[in-house]
N, C-alpha and C positions, 0 to 999 in steps of 0.2 A: 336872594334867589338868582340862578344862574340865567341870564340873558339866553334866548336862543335865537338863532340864524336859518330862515332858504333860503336857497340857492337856484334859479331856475336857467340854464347854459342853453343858449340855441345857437345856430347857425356851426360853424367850421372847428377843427380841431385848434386851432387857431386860437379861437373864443374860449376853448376849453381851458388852454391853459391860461390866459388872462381868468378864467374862473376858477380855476384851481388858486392864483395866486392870490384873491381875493379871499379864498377859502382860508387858506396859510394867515392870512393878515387878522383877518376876526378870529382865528381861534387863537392868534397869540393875545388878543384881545382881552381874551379872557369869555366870547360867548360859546357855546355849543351848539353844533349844526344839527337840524332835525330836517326829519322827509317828511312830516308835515305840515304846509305851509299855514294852515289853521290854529299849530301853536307857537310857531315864531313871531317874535317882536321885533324881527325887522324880517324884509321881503327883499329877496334883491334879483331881480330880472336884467341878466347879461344878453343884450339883443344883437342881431345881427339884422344889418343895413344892405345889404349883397344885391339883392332886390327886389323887387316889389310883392311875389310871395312871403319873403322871408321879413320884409319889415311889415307887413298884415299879420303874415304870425307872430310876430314881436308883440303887435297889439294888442292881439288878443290873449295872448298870454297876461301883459299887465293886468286887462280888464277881468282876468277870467280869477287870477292868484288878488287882486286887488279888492273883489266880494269875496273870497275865502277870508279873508285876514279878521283877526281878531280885534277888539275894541285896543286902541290903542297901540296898535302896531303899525309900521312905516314901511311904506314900497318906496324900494330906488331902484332907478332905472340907469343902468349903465351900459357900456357897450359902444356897436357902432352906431346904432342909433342916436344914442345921446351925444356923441361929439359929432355927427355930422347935421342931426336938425334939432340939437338941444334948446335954443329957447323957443323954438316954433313947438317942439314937441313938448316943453312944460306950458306953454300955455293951451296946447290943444288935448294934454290926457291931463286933467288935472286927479284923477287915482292918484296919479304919481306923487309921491312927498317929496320926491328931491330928482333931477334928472344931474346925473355924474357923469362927466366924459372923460376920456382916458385919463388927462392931466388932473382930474379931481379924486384922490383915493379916499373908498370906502372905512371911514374909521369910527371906528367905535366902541365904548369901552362898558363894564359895568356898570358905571355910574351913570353912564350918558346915553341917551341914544338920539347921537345928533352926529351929521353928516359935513364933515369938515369939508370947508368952503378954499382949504389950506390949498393951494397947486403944487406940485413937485415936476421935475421934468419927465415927459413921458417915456426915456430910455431907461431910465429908474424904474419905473413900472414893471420891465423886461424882468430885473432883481430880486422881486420880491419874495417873501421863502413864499415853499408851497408843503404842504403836510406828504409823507408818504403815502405814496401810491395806492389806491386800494383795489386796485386790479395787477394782475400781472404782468402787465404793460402799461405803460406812459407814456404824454407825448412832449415831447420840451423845446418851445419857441427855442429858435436860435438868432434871432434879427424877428426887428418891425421895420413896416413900410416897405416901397417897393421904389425902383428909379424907373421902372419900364412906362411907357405910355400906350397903355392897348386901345382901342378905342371902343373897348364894351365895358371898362373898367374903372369904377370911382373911386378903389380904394386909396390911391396914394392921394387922394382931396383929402378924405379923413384921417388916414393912418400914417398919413407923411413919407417922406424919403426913406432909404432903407437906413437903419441902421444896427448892425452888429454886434453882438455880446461878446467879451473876453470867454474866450477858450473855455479858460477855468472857472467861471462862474459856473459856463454850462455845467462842466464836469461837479462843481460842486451842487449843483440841481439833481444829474444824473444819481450820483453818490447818497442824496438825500433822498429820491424818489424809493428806492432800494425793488425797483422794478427788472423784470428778469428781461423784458425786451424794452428798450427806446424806441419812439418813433419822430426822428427831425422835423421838423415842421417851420414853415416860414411861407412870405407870401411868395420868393421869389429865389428857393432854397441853395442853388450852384453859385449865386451871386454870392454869398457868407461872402464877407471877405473884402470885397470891393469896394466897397466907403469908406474903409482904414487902409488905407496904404502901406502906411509907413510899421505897425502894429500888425497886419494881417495880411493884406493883398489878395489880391486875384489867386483862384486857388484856393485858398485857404480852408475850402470845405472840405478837400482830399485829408489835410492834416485833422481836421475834427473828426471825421468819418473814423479814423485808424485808432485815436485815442478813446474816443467812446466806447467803440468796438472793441478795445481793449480790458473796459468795466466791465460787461454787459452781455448776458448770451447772445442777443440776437441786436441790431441795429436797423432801422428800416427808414429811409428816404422815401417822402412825400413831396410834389408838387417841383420838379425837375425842367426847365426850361430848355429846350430841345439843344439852342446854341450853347448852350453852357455843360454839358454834359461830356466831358473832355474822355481820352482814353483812359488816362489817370483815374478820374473816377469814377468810371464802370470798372477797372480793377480793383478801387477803393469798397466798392458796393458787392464785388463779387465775394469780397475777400471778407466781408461778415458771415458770410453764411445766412445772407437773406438777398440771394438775387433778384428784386424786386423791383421795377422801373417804372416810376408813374411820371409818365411824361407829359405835361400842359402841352397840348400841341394844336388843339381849337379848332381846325381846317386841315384841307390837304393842300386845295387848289391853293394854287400861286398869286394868283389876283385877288382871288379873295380875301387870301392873307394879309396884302398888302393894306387891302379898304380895312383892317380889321390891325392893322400899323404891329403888324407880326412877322416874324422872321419862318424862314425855310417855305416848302414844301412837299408832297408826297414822295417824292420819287427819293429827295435827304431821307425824311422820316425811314421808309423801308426801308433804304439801305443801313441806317444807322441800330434797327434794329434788329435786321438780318445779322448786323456785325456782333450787335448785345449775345444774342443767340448761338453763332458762333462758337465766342468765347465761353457762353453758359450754355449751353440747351438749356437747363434746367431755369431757365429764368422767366418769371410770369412778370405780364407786361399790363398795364394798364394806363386808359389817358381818359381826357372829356372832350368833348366836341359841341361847338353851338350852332345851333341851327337857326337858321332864316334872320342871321343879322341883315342889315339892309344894302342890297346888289347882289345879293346869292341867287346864282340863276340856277336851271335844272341843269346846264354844264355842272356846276360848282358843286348841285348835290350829288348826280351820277360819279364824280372823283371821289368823293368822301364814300359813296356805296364802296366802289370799286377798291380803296384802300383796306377799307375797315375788312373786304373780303378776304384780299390777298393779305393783310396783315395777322389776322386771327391772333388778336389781342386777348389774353384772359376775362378782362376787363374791360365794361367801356361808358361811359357818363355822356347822355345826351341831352341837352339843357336848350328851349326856346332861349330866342333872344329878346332880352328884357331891355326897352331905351332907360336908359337911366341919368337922371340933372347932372350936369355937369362932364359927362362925357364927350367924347368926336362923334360917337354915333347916335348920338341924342336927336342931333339935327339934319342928318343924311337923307338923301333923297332916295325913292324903291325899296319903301319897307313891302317886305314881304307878308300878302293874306295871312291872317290867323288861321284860318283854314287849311292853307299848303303848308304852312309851318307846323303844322299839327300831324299831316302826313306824312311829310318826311322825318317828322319826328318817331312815326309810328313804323317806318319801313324801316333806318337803321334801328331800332331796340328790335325790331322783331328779329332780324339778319343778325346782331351781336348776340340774341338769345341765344340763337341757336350754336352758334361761335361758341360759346360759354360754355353750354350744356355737352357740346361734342368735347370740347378740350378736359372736361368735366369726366366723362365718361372715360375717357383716354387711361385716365388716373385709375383705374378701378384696376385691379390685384394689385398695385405697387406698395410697397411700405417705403412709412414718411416717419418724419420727425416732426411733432405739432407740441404744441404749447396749452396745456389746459388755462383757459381764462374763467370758465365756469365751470358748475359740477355737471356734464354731459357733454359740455361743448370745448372745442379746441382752434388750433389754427395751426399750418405747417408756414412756411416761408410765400408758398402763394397766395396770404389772405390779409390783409391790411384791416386790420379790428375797425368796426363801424362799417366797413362800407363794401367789403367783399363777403362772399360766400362764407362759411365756415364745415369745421368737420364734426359731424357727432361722434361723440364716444361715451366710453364706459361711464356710468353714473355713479359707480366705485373710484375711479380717477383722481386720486389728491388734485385741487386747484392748484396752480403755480408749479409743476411739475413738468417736464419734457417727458414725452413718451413713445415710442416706436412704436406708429401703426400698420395694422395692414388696411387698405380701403376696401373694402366689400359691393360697394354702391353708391351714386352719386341721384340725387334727387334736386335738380336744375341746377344752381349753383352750390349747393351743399356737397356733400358727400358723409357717407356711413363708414365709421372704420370699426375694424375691431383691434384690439389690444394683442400686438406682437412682444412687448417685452418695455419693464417700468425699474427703473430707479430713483424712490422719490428723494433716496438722501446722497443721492449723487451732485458730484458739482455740474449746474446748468450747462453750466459755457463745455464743461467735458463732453456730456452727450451731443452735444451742437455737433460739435468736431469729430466726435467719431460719425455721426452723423454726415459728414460732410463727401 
């Protein structure tokens, strides 16, 4: 009888595709993945360590899939959690049957179901196949780890230095996902390039951006480092036909930045974006921002109002600050109240709402070019799957299809369209373009 496998993915797109590749691995296996976890014979919980939200819901996750399981079935625990407090964390959840951190791959076969103890190097992990795509989009690691030192930031303690995939892997990932949109991903995405010198160099994301974009209808950049965002590639990002900028930029203020071991300021930021704009109008912008790390005075939040105002970002991620082991601001002095941190938490979401919802409106009679990902639902070029707005549509709509809407209505971040005009056996990449 055929072994079965879940699969349960929390935390980053990131994590996702470390789960995806995990997916690829057991089904060459020989197991079959089920949705659910009551009748797999193995369990496997990919956690996210980020912080101390996300590693309580890692928890409870275990605990919660760990009473579903059936007699004889095994939960493994991998992820960030498990390489960054792996024997503290098998000895404190013992649900768990085995804790695996990045260097320990999940294997297992019909005959066995036992958890190899074998290590491999953790850039090898980057390689692993992954099965096609089951949505219409993808998102494909391009590099682990990161070289930057932020000082809210633990990842490069667990996920190490950066380090870079060959071109052609990607493209042979891209190739096998056989998804109508890419979405890049990395902890530290403009860097590509820079831990190979001699094989890649500095730059090097402009050359993968043009080649992917080359496969593929649509290509989308995530997680974009303000200094590294050369002109080169905003005309690399322009030139997919997904003008999209998500810029990591965390602060405005200048000082703050610095306690927070971060590059630029407001006054860069706008003009850099004013310039994005520019060259695109058409270009939807999005970033994250933390609040109440420790020395954030009401100077430092009144510039962050004051930007996010004049900026009028599509998008905007505002995240308290979490201390977290092993960081610079673990141990800083002028942590700011839970209490004020909670307000100014609640002032900018309320101001970017309305941001949203007017830029939102703006959109209504225009016809777009979106993407169906579900049966109703779509995305144009301003919506990054998982974590922006989307468009509704026809519920007749082939999935995986480009369609010309017109927008009728927008409903906060969402938006209503209706059906301007459908070719579902046209080539992708063709309607982009005339599209464009």
């Amino acid at each position: 009888m055929t072994q079965r496998f879940y699969l349960e993915s929390l935390g980053c797109p990131k994590n996702d595709v470390d789960s995806d590749k995990i997916i690829g691995t057991l089904l060459a296996d020989g197991l079959m993945q089920t949705d659910d976890a009551s009748q797999a014979d193995l369990v496997v919980v990919n956690t996210c360590a980020f912080i101390e939200d996300a590693r309580r819901e890692s928890i409870d996750t275990v605990l919660e899939l760990s009473g579903q399981r059936k007699s004889g079935a095994r939960v493994v625990v991998t992820g960030c959690m498990a390489e960054r407090y792996g024997a503290e964390l098998a000895e404190s959840l013992p649900e768990a049957d085995h804790i695996a951190g990045f260097g320990v791959p999940i294997a297992l076969t019909k005959k066995s179901l036992s958890v190899t103890s074998q290590s491999v190097p953790s850039f090898d992990l980057l390689n692993l196949p992954r099965p096609k795509s089951r949505s219409p989009w993808a998102y494909v690691k391009i590099a682990e780890g990161c070289d930057r030192n932020c000082g809210f930031c633990a990842i490069p303690s667990f996920r190490g230095p950066q380090r870079s995939r060959d071109i052609e892997s990607i493209l042979a990932e891209v190739e096998q996902l056989e998804a109508k949109e890419i979405v890049l991903v990395a902890q530290d995405l403009a860097s590509y390039g820079k831990d190979r010198p001699t094989e890649l160099g500095a730059g090097s994301i402009v050359g993968l951006v043009n080649r992917v974009a080359a496969k593929v209808a649509r290509t989308r950049l995530l997680y974009l480092y303000p200094s590294d965002l050369s002109d080169d590639l905003i005309d690399a990002i322009c030139n997919t036909g997904v003008p999209y900028f998500d810029l990591s930029l965390q602060h405005v203020s200048k000082a703050h930045l610095r306690r927070m071991r971060r590059w630029g300021d407001g006054e860069r930021f706008l003009k850099r974006i004013t310039d994005i704009r520019k060259r695109e109008p058409d270009a939807a912008m999005r970033s994250n921002f933390i609040v109440g790390y420790p020395g954030e005075t009401e100077e430092d939040h009144d510039l962050l109002l004051s930007f996010v105002n004049d900026a009028q970002l599509d998008w905007c991620g505002f995240f308290a600050f979490s201390p977290e082991e092993g960081t610079h601001a673990v141990s800083l002095p002028d942590r700011v109240p839970e209490g004020l941190m909670n307000e100014r938490l609640a002032e900018l979401r309320e101001l970017q709402d309305s941001i949203t919802a007017r830029r939102r409106d703006d959109l209504i009679g225009e016809t777009m070019t979106v993407l169906v990902d579900e049966v109703g639902v779509g995305r144009s070029h301003r919506e990054a799957p998982e974590i922006d707005g989307v468009v509704h549509v026809s519920e007749t709509l082939p999935v995986a299809t480009f369609v010309e809407v017109e927008i009728a209505d927008a409903l906060g971040p969402d938006l209503v369209a209706t059906s301007a005009s459908l070719d579902a056996n046209s080539d992708a990449r063709g309607l982009v373009d005339d599209a464009r």
